[in-house]
N, C-alpha and C positions, 0 to 999 in steps of 0.2 A: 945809348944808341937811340934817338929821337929818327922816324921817320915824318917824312913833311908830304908824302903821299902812300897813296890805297895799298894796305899791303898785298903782294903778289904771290908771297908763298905761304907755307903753312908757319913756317918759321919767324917770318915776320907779323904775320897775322897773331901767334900765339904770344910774342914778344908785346904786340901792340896792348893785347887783352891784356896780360897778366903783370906786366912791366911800367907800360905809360897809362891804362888805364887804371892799376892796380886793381884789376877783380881775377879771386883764383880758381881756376877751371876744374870747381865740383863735381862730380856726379851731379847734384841738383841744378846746378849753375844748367850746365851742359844738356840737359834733359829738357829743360825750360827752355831753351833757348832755340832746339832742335823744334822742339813744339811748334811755336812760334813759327819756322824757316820753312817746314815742312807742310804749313797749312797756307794753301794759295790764294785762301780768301783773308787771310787776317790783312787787317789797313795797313799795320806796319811793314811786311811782305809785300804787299802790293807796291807799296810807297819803297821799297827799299828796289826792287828789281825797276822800276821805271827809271831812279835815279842812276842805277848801277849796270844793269841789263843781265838777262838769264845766266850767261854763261859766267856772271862773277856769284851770282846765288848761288847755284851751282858748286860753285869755288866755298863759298862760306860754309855751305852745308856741310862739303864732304871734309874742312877743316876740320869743324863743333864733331864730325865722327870718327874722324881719327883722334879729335881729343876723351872723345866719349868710350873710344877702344883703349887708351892710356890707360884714362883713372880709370877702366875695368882690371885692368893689367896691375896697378898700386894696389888694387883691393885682392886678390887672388892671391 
């Protein structure tokens, strides 16, 4: 399953990361990345909400935290 635009759910989103990007959603992975999303002055944060607009950051964040509540869940 190749998607050819932004994914909209969590499902697809997860699909995109782990599947067509091949990178697997670590703890470390997911931690880093949340860092990143979370801090409203990093460039790439800036840069990604101007291209995409709040309410898809928004979207990405609370994806990385449902995946960051998973691999809590594998570890446990």
């Amino acid at each position: 399953m190749t998607y050819d635009t932004i994914p909209e759910t969590y499902e697809q989103w997860r699909h995109c990361i782990t599947v067509e990007c091949g990178i697997p959603l670590t703890a470390e992975y997911v931690a880093q990345r949340l860092g990143v999303w979370r801090d409203e002055k990093s460039q790439e944060t800036t840069r990604f909400r101007r291209l995409y607009g709040d309410a898809y950051w928004r979207a990405v964040i609370g994806w990385f935290e449902r995946a960051e509540a998973e691999v809590g869940q594998r570890i446990l």
